[in-house]
C-alpha positions, -999 to +999 in steps of 0.1 A: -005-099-122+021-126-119-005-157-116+005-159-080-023-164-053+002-163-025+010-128-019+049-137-011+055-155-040+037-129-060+057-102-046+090-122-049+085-125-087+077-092-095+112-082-075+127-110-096+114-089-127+132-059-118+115-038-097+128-022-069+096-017-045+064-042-046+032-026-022+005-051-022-029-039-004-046-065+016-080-047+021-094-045+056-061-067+062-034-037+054-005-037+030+027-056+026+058-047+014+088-064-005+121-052-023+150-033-012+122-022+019+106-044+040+073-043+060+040-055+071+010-030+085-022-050+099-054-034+088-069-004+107-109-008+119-127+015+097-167+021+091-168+010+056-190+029+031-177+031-002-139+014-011-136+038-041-106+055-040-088+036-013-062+026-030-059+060-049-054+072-013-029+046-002-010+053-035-009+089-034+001+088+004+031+065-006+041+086-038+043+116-015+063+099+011+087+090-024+091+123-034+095+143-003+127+113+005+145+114-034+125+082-042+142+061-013+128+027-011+132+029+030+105+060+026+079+038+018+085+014+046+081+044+069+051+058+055+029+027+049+013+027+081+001+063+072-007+049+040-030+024+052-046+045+073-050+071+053-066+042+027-092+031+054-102+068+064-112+070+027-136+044+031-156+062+058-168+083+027-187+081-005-156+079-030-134+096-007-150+125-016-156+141+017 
């Protein structure tokens, strides 16, 4: 998205474009966080069968967290571990369908 391989400066330049909150997944290797929140969740050991919907997981888990806080960037530094769980438990199904 920003032409950045480093995930830092990736994340720094989409803060410098204005937004407030930057999640970027890492896979098996977690999620980190930059903006007016900081943080940085490790992966979780999951037995992977299908990554669809992962990050549909991860998203919605966050989003929740937003709404249920009156979209405070410090809620999403609080609910990313949850998140990322939640992420890697959906890959322990067919298309998080289960």
């Amino acid at each position: 998205m920003t032409g950045h391989r480093d995930l830092e400066r990736g994340a720094s330049a989409l803060v410098g474009a204005g937004a407030r909150t930057v999640v970027i997944t890492r896979g098996a290797h977690g999620a980190i966080l930059r903006g007016e929140a900081r943080a940085d969740v490790s992966g979780v050991p999951t037995r992977v069968v299908s990554t669809i919907g992962a990050g549909d997981v991860l998203t919605g888990t966050l989003l929740a967290a937003l709404a249920g806080a009156e979209f405070s960037p410090a809620a999403v530094a609080e609910a990313l571990p949850a998140a990322v769980e939640a992420g890697a438990r959906a890959c322990e199904h067919w298309a998080a369908l289960e």
